[in-house]
C-alpha positions as CSV (number, residue, x, y, z in Angstrom):
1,X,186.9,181.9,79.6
2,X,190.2,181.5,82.0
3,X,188.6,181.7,84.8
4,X,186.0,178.8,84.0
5,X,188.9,176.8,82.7
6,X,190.8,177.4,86.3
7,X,187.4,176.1,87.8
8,X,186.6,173.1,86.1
9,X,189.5,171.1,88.3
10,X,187.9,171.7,91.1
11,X,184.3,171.6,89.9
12,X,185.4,167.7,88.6
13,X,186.6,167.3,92.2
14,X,183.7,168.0,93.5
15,X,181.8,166.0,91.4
16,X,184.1,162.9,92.1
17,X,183.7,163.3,95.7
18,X,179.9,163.3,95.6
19,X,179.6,160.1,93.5
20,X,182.4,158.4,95.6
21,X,181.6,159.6,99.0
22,X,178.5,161.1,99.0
23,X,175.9,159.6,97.2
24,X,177.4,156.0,98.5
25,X,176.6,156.9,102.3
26,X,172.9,158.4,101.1
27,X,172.0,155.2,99.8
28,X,173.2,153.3,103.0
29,X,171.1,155.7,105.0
30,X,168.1,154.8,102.7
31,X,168.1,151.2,103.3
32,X,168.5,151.3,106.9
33,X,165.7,153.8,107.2
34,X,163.5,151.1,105.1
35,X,164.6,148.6,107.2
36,X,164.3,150.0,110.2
37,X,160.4,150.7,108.6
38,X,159.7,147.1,107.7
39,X,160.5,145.6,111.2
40,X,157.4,143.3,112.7
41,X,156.6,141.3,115.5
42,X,159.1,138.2,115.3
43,X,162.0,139.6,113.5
44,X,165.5,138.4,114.6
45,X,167.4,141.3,115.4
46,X,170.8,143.0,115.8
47,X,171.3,146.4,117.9
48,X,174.1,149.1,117.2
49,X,175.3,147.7,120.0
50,X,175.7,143.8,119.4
51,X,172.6,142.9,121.2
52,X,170.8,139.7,119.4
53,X,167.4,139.0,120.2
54,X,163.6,139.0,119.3
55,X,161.3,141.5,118.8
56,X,158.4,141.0,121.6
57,X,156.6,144.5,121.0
58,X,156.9,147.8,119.5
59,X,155.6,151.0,118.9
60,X,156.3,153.7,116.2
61,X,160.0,155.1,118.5
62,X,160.6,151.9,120.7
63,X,161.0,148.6,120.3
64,X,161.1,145.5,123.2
65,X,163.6,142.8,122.1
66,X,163.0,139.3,124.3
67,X,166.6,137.8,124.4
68,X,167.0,134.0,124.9
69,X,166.4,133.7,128.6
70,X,163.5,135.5,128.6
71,X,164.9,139.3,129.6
72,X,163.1,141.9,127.8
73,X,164.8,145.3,126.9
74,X,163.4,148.3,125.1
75,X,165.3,150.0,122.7
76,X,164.7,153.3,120.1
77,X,163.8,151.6,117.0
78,X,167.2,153.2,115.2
79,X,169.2,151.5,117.5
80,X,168.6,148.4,115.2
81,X,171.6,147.4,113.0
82,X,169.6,144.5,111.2
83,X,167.4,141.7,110.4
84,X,168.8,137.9,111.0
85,X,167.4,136.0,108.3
86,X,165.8,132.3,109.7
């Protein structure tokens, strides 16, 4: 009975740090996942990397994003941040 009473600190810890930490960054991962599953043809994007542009063509791994003058770049679908809204 001591010894599960000396636990239960650090069991609580635990427990904190999962619905703090944890479970927070899961969720975050879920939602990009779904978004990066729901891009189309004509989506306004946002790379990892601050690129803005449209999305010409794509595939299920790559994605071509037409910038404003024209320039077309491919890109691995995850590399998208997010969807502008219009």
């Amino acid at each position: 009975m001591e010894m599960l009473a000396s636990l239960l600190p650090i069991i609580l810890m635990f427990v904190l740090l999962y619905f703090i930490l944890i479970r927070p960054q899961q969720k975050r991962q879920k939602q990009v996942r779904e978004m990066q599953a729901e891009l189309k043809k004509g989506d306004s994007v946002v790379t990892i990397g601050g690129f803005h542009g449209e999305i010409h063509a794509m595939d299920e791994d790559t994605i071509v994003i037409q910038a404003g003058d024209g320039s077309k770049l491919t890109y691995d679908r995850s590399a998208i941040r997010e969807v502008k809204q219009q």
